[in-house]
N, C-alpha and C positions, 0 to 999 in steps of 0.2 A: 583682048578686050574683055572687064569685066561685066558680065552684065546683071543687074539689080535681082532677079533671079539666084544666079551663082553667089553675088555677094550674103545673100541670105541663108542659103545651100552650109557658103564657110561660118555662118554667125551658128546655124543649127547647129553643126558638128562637132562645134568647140564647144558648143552649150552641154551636149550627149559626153565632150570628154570631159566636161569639169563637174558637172552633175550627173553620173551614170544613172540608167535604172534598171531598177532590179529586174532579171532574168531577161533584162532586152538589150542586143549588141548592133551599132550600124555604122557602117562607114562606106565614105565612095569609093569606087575603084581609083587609083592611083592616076590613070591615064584619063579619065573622065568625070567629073566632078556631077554630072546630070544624072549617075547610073551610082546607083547605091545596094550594097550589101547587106543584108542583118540578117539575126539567126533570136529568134523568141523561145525563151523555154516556159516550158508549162508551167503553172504554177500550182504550189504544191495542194494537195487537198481539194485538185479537179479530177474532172474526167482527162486532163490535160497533162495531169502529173506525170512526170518525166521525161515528158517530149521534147523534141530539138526540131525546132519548123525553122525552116531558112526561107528566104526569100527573097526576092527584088525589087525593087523601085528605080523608077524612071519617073523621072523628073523633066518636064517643059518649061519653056523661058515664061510662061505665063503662071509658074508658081510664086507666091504662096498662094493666088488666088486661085489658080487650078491645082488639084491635089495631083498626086501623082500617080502612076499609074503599077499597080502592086500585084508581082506574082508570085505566089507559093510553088518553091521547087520541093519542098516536102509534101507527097502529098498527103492531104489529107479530108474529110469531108468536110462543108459550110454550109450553111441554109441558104447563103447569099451570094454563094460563087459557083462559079460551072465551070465543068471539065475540060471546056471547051474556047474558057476564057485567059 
């Protein structure tokens, strides 16, 4: 069963494949359509220049209205995330 979540899940990712953007890649894993993949590069002429940050997102049946829940396996520092989160 599809549920209004997932169906939006599939509307995103088709959106992310027919309109890429620049230096940002995502997709779900194959077996799980809630659990999403992507890798952000820096963008040029930051402090950020040449980076490759990956990360995860997990997604709950209460998105779009609940975001999701995002963690950097790159790591790196934030003013707004902890080490611990």
């Amino acid at each position: 069963m599809t549920t209004e979540s997932r169906k939006r899940l599939i509307k995103d990712f088709k959106q992310l494949t027919n309109f890429p953007q620049v230096g940002v890649f995502a997709s779900p894993q194959e077996s799980n359509m809630m659990l999403w993949e992507a890798i952000i590069f820096g963008p040029e002429d930051t402090i950020w220049d040449g980076g490759c940050f990956k990360l995860v997102l997990e997604f709950t049946e209460e998105y779009p209205i609940k975001p999701p829940n995002i963690k950097f396996i790159t790591s790196m520092f934030h003013p707004n995330s902890n080490i611990n989160s």
